[in-house]
Every structure is written in C-alpha cells, then in structure tokens.
N, C-alpha and C positions, 0 to 999 in steps of 0.2 A: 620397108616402112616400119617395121617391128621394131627397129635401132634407133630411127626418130621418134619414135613415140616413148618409148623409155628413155631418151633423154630430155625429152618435151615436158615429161611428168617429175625424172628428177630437178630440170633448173626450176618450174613454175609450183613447184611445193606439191604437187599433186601426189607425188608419189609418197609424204608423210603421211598426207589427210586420207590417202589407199591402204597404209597401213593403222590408221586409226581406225577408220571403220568397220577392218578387217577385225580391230581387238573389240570392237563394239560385237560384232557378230561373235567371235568364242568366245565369249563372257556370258553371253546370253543362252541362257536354259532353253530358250523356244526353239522348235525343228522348223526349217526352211528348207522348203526344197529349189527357193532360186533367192541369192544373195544381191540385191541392188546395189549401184554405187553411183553417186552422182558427180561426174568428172567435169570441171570447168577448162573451157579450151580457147584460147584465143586464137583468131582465125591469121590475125598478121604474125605473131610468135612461131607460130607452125610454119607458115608459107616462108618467112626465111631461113626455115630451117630446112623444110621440103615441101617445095611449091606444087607438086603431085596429092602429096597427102593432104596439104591446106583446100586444096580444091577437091579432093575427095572431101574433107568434111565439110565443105560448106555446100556440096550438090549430090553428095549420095552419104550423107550421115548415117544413114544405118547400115550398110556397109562398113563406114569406117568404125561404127561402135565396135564393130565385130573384130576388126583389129588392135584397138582399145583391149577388148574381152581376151585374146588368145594370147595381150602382153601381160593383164593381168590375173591370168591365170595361172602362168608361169612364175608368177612373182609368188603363188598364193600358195605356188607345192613348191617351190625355191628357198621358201622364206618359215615357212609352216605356218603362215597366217592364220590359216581356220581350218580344222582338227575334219570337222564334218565334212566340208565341200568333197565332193570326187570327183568330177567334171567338167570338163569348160562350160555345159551347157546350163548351169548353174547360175553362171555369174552373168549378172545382167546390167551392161553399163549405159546409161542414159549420159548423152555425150550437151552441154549447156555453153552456148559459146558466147563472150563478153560481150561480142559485138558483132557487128553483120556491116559489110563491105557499104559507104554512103554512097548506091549506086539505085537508079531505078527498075532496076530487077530485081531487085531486093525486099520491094516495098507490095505486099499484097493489095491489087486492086480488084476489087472482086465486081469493079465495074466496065473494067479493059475485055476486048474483046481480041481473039479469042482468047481464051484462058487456057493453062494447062494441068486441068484436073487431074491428073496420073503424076504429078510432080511431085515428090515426098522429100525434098529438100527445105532448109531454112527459109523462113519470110518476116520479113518485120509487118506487124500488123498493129495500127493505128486509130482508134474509134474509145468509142461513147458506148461505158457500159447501164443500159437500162432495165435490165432484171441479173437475176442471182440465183440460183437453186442451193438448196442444203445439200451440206455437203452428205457425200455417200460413201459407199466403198464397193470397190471394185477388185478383181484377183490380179495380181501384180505375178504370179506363177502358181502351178501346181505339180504334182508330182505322182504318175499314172504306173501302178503294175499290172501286168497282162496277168487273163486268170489263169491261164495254162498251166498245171504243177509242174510239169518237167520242162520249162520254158527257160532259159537263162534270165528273160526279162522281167519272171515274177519278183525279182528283187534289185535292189540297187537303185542306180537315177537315170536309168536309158530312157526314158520316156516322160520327159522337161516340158511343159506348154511354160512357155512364156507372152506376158502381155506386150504386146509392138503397137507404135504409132499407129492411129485409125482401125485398128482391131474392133470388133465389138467382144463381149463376154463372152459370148457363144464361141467364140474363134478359141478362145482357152479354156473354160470349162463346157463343158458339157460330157452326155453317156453313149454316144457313139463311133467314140474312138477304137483303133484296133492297133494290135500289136503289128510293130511294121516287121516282127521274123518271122512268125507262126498264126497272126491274122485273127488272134483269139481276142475277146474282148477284153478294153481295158478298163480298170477302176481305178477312183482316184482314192489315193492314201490323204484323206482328210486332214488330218496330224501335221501335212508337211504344207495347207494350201497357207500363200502369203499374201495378204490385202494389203491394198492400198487407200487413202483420202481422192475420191475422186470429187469436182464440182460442173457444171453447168452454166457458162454467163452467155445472156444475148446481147451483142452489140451492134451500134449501128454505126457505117464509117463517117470519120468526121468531116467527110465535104456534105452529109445531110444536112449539120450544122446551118448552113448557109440557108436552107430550102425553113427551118424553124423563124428565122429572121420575120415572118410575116409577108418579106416581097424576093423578087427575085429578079436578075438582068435577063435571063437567060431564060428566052420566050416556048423552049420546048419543052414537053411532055416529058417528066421524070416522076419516079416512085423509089419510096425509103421501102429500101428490105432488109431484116436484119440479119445475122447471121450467127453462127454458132459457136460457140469457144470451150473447148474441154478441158479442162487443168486436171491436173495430173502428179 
C-alpha cells in the first residue's frame, strides 16, 4: 500500500504541496514537537488504483493516515525536508477526501435506528447551523520527557501525544503520564507544545426544516435535537 500511496501523491500534486509545507516548517524559527500536514485524497483516484487501500480510507481513515505518515516520513529523511523532525511519530497527517461515495451510508442520520456510535469512518453530514462558538485553541501535539536522569527517554521525541479524531484535551495534555521504560513521571517540554484553531457549531438536521413550516402530514410525535460539530 506504501507504493500506491507514493504514486497517488506523485500524479495528484500532493507530493509538491508535502514538500512545500515541509519548507514552510524549516524556515520556521518555532519548535514543534509534532509537524501537521493536510493531505487531499480522492476516494475514486485511489480505488482505481488500489481498491483495498480506497476502501481502507473511506472506513478506517485513521488507520490509513498512518500509512500516509510512515510514506511520508520516508520522504522527510529521503529528501531532508525538515532538519528538526526525528521520528515518525512526529508527523501527523489529517487525511481530507474530495468527496464521499453518492450512497446512503454515507449520509449521517442521527435519526435511523440503530446507529453505530463506535464507527470512526467518513460521513457526509447535512443540516442548519443555529449557534457558533468563538473560536479557541486546542493542542494539536506535545512533547513529554520522563524525569529519570539516567533514563534514555529524558531527551529526544520518544514520548509524542498527539491530538486524534474525538479525543478530548485531557487525552494529550495533562500531568499524569509515565515513561513507558522506567515508569517515572513525565513532563511536558512546553517549548515544543503545538496549538491548533479549534470551533464549536450546533446544528440541526434539515428534515427539522419541514417540522418549522408551521404544519405537518406526518401525524406522529417527533422532537428537534440538535447536535454537535467540532471543526478543527
């Protein structure tokens, strides 16, 4: 899958706009302890190229980021793109796909029954935004050394939190971490944490639409609930 994805990123430009970003990061004076990259993927480009890996990203994406990440990470000590990186676990690829298959499984109904809440795959989601929160910031990675002195892990980037889909903050920062060779606690190297623009929209889906009309055909008992939207 590593051979189609390096040729998926060469014909679709991706692999220029990888090394663009890459010169954006060693230009730049600030320390990162994890380097973002926002890769656009088309789901029917890929599936004829390898119809395993097309369907790996449209139902286990974050899986396939991860082999996204270990192609271009190769690219990153291949190429010498960015002087600082040491790690795979550094690089952190948010995988954006043009489009989603015109099918109805596609389409989040968060009024179909049963639902499948554990599903961390793609959905096209369609509604009426009626509130907005200011924007905020959130940790997008950080970068933890164990305090042990004679520890190997007091130095370097062994110890990467990075932020992932439906995480909360707490899942990447916080003071209760431990070194996973010697169990001693870890702190985080401040210097290296990297924020992100996070926002907040409530929306409601748009078959409520119908239910605002004033009347209704449809003689049963229904209620608008709205639901939750994280941008990122």
């Amino acid at each position: 899958m590593r051979e189609i994805v390096l040729i998926y990123l060469d014909r679709s430009g991706g692999l220029q706009k990888f090394v663009l970003d890459c010169k954006k990061y060693n230009d730049s004076k600030q320390s990162y302890a994890v380097y973002r990259f926002i890769v656009s993927v088309n789901p029917s480009d890929i599936a004829e190229l390898d119809a395993t890996l097309g369907n790996y990203i449209l139902h286990n994406p974050i899986q396939a980021a991860q082999i996204f990440q270990s192609v271009c990470f190769v690219a990153v000590k291949t190429l010498s793109l960015v002087e600082q990186l040491q790690t795979e676990a550094q690089i952190n690829i948010l995988l954006k796909p043009t489009h989603l298959p015109p099918l109805p499984s596609y389409i989040l109904d968060l009024s179909a029954f049963p639902f499948n809440y554990t599903s961390q795959r793609f959905y096209e989601a369609e509604g009426v935004v009626i509130t907005m929160a200011t924007v905020t910031k959130y940790t997008q990675g950080a970068r933890f050394l164990c305090t042990g002195e004679t520890c190997p892990f007091s130095e370097g980037f062994r110890h990467i939190r990075v932020h992932v889909p439906g995480a909360t903050e707490s899942a990447t920062v916080r003071n209760d971490f431990v070194c996973s060779l010697c169990s001693s606690p870890l702190q985080e190297d401040m210097k290296f944490r990297v924020l992100g623009d996070k926002q907040i929209v409530e929306m409601i889906d748009k078959k409520a639409l119908n239910a605002l009309k004033g009347y209704s055909n449809n003689k049963s008992h229904f209620r608008i609930q709205t639901f939750t939207v994280f941008l990122r």
